[in-house]
N, C-alpha and C positions, 0 to 999 in steps of 0.2 A: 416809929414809922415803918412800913412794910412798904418796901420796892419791889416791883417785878416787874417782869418783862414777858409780851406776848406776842406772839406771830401771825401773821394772817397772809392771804395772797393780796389787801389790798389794805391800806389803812383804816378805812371802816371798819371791814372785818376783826383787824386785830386790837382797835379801839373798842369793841361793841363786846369781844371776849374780855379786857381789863375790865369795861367796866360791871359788867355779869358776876364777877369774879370778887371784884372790892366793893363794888356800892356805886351807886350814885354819887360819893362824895370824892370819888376818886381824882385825881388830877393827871392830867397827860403831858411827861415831863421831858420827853423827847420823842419823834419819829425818825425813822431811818431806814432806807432800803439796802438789804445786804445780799452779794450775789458773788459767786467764787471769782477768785482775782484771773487775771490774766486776758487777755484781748477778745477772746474767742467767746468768756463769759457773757455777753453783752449781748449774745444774741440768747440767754437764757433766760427763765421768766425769774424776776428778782421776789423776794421777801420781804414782808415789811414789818420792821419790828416796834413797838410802840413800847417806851418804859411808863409804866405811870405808877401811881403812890397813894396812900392812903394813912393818917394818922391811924395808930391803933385806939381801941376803945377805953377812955379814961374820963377822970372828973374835969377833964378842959373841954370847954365846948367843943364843939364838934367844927372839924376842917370843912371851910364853905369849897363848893366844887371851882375849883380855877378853870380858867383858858385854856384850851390846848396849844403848848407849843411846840411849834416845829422848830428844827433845826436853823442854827443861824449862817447867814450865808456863810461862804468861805471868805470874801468881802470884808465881812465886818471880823474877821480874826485878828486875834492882838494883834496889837500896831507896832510897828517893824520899821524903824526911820533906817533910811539906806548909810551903808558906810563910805564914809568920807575920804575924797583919797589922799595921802600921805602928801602929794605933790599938787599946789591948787593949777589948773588948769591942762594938765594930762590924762584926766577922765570926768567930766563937768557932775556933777553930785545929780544925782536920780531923785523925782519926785519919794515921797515916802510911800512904801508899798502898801499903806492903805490911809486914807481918809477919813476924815469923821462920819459918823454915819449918815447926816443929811445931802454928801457926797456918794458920787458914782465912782470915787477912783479913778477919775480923769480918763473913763472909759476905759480904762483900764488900759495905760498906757496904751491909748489910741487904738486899743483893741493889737496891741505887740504886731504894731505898723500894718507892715501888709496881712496878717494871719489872716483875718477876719473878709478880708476882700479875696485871698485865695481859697478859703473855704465857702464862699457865694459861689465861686466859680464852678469849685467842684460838685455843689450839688447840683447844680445843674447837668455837668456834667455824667454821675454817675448816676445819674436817675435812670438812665439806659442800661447800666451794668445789672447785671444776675451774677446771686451769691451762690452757693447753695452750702450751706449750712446742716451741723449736726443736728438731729432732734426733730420735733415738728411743734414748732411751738410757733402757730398763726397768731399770738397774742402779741408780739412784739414786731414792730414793722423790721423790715429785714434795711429800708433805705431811709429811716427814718433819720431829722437832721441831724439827733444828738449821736449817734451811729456814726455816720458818716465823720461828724466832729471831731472824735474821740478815732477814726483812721488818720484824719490827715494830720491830729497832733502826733499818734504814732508815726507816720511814717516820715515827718517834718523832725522829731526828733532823731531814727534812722539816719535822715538825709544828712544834718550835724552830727552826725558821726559817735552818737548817744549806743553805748551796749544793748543788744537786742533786749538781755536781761534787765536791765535797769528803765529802760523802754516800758518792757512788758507791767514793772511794778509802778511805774508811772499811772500807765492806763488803769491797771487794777484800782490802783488808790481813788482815781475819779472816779471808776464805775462805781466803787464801794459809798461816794461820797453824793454820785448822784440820785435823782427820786424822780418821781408822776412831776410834770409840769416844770423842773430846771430849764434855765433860759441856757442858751448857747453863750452867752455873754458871763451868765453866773457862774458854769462850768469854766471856764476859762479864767475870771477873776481866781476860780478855788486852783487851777491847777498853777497858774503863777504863783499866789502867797505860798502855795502847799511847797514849788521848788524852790522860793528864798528861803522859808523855814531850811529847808533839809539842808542849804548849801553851809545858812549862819553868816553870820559877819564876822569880818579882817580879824585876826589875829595877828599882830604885829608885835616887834619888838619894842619892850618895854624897859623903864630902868629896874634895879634891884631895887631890894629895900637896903639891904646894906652893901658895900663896896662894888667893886664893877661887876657886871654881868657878862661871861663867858655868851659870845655868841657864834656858834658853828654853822658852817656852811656845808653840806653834804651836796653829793650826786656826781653822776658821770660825767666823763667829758667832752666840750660841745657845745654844751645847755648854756653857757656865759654868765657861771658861777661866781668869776673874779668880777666881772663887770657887775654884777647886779650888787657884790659887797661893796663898790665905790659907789656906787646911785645911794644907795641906803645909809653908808657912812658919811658922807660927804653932806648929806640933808640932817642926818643929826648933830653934824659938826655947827651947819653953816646958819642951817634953820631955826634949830632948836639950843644950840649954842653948848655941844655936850662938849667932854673931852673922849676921846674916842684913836684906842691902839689898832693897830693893824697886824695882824703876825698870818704866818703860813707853815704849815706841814706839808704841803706838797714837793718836794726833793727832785720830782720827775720832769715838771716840765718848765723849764729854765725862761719861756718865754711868757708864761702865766705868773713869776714869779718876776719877773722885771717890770709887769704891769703894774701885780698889785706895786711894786716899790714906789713905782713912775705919780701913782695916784697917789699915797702915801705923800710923796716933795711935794704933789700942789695943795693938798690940806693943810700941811704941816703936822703932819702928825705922826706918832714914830710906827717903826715898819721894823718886825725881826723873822728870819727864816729860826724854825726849831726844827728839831731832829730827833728828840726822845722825848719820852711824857715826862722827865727829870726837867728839860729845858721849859717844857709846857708849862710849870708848877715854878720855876723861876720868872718868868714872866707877867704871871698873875702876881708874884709878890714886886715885881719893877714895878708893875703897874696899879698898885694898890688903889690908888686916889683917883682912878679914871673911871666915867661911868660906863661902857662899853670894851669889853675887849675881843675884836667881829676875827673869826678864826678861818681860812680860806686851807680845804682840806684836799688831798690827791685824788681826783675823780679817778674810777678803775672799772673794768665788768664785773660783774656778779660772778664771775670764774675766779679771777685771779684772787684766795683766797689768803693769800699773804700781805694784799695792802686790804684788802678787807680787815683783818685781824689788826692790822696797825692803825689804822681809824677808829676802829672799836678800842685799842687802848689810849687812843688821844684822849674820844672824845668824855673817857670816863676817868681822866687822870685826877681833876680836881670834885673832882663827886662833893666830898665829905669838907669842902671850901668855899665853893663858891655858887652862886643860883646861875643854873645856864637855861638856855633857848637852843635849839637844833634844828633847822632850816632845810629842809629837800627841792635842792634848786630842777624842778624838771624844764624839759623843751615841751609846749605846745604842740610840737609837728613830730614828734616823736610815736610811729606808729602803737597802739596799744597795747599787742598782745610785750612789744620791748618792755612800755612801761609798768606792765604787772612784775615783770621779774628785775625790772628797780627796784620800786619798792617794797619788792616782799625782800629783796635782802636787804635793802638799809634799813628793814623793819626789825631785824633779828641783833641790829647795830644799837638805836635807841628808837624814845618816843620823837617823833619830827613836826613840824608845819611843812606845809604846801605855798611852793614861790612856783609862779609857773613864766615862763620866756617867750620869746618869738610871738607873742600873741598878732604881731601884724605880720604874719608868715605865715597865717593860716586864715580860713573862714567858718573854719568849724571848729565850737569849744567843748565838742562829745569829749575832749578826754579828761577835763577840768572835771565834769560832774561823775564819768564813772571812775575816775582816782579818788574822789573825794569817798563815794559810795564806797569804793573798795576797801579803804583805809580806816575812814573817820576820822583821820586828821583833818584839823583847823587850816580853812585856805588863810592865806596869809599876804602876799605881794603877785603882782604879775608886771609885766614889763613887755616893751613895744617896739625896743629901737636900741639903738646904742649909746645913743646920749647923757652924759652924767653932768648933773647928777636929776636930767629931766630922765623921760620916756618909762618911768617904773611908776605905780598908783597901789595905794592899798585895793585889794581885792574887792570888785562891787556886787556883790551877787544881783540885784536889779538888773543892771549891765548884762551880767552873764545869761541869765533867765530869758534876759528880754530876746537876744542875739536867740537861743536853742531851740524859741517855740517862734522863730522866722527862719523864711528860705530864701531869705536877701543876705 
């Protein structure tokens, strides 16, 4: 079979080249408008590129000419059931981010509430505004709605507190994604599934396959590290019916260390301070028969390079023992440029997941999606409140999505 690929300024054009090219028996096996990323692109004239195909010439009959088809919406992209959260009624389970396809997607979560009713607004509104623009390209309307669209999802992601950077690749992705005749509705179904793809679903703690699984808690102090280890312990003791130790390396702060104990008497379950990765590696053997052993470690700054170094030898004492998990408990309300130089040093410490806090301490969740972007770790827990062992959910990305492309 011979593929290729042709361009034109309009889909005719570059359909009428393939088929010049292979025959009449040609097939057209994708269309797609391609245009340089970034926000400003959009007012540039796009590309259209058409793939089509041709059997070569053999003793099999010859390929009858198929349909052309276009691109399938963003809509119908694999089907992506939302993640369910760890605690039933602290975050109610999200329809599934798509439908079958004789469904609309339930409008696509109501058109993500108000979005769809603040964007009528504005166009009416900026119909009055003058751009003025690079180029002179009269072919593309300057106030056209998908234009306008594709501003106020920019600057509604801005307004959550989304990095301009990861903003700008936003946009790019949809311009790149849209063509001639995309509905303002279609555009928006693709830019929702497109950002649950990119977030993924929960990664949570799971059991070993053989004996307990070392589970670390990492991050500075503040974020409510020891409190989110009782929410998460306390549900696999109570809920799931595990057996599950409690131990601490934190030496420093004597009142983080009387909590975890405090939580430790109401589960029943045991609780030890260690102090060298010798004691770390005795405890794993105390505790051989338990499926959990959740490890609550000394928050510090990215300066203080001497508990940094002694967290890096906890957390890699039983390496070559035992199957561990490592936890990056962040704050929600923790301004950004703080959080990139968290996690780039607890990144030089090990591989981690994302638990994020305080989420009802803020209304903007810009810094969930550009940590996630930053890293590529697996989001994992977020949490709302103080309450143990309620107010924590496995991460929803639905939830999240829904919240970033609104300005409620």
């Amino acid at each position: 079979m011979i593929i290729k690929r042709f361009q034109g300024k309009t889909e005719n054009e570059a359909t009428a080249a393939a088929l010049k090219e292979l025959g009449a028996n040609a097939v057209i096996m994708n269309v797609k408008t391609t245009r340089a990323k970034g926000l400003m692109a959009i007012f540039k004239r796009p590309t259209v590129e058409v793939t089509a195909a041709v059997e070569e010439e053999s003793d099999n009959p010859p390929v009858k000419k198929g349909p052309k088809v276009a691109p399938p919406p963003a809509s119908q992209a694999a089907n992506l059931a939302p993640a369910k959260p760890a605690y039933p009624g602290v975050i109610p389970d999200e329809e599934p981010a798509v439908q079958n396809k004789d469904q609309k997607n339930e409008d696509i979560e109501a058109k993500i509430e108000s979005l769809h009713s603040l964007l009528e607004k504005n166009l009416k509104k900026e119909e009055e505004a003058k751009e003025s623009t690079a180029g002179d390209d009269n072919d593309i309307e300057k106030n056209s709605e998908a234009v306008r669209f594709l501003k106020l999802i920019y600057s509604t992601l801005i307004d959550n507190e989304v990095d301009e950077r990861y903003a700008n690749e936003i946009i790019g992705e949809l311009s790149d994604a849209s063509r001639p005749g995309l509905t303002v509705d279609s555009m928006l179904s693709g830019i929702y599934q497109k950002m649950i793809l990119m977030f993924g679903e929960a990664d949570t703690v799971k059991s070993a396959a053989n004996g307990p699984r070392l589970v670390y808690f990492i991050g500075p102090t503040g974020v409510g590290k020891t409190t989110t280890i009782a929410k998460i312990a306390s549900s696999l003791c109570v809920e799931q019916k595990k057996k599950v130790a409690l131990v601490t390396t934190d030496t420093y702060r004597i009142a983080a260390t009387d909590q975890l104990k405090t939580y430790a008497n109401i589960m029943e379950t045991p609780f030890k301070i260690l102090y060298t990765e010798k004691e770390m590696v005795e405890a794993y053997e105390e505790f051989k028969d338990y499926d959990f052993i959740m490890v609550d470690t000394a928050g510090h700054s990215p300066k203080n390079q001497d508990l940094v170094e002694g967290t890096r030898q906890f957390l890699h004492a039983l390496d070559d023992k035992a199957e561990k998990e490592v936890y990056l408990v962040l704050s929600a309300t923790t301004k950004y440029k703080d959080l990139i130089a968290i996690v780039d040093m607890y990144g030089q410490l090990d591989n981690y997941k994302l638990i994020f806090t305080k989420l009802d301490e803020t209304g903007q969740l810009g810094n969930l999606w550009n940590i996630r972007m930053r890293t590529k770790a697996n989001m994992s827990y977020v949490t709302m409140g103080q309450n143990v062992p309620g107010d924590i959910a496995a991460f929803n990305p639905q939830t999240a999505v829904k919240k970033l492309l609104s300005e409620e």
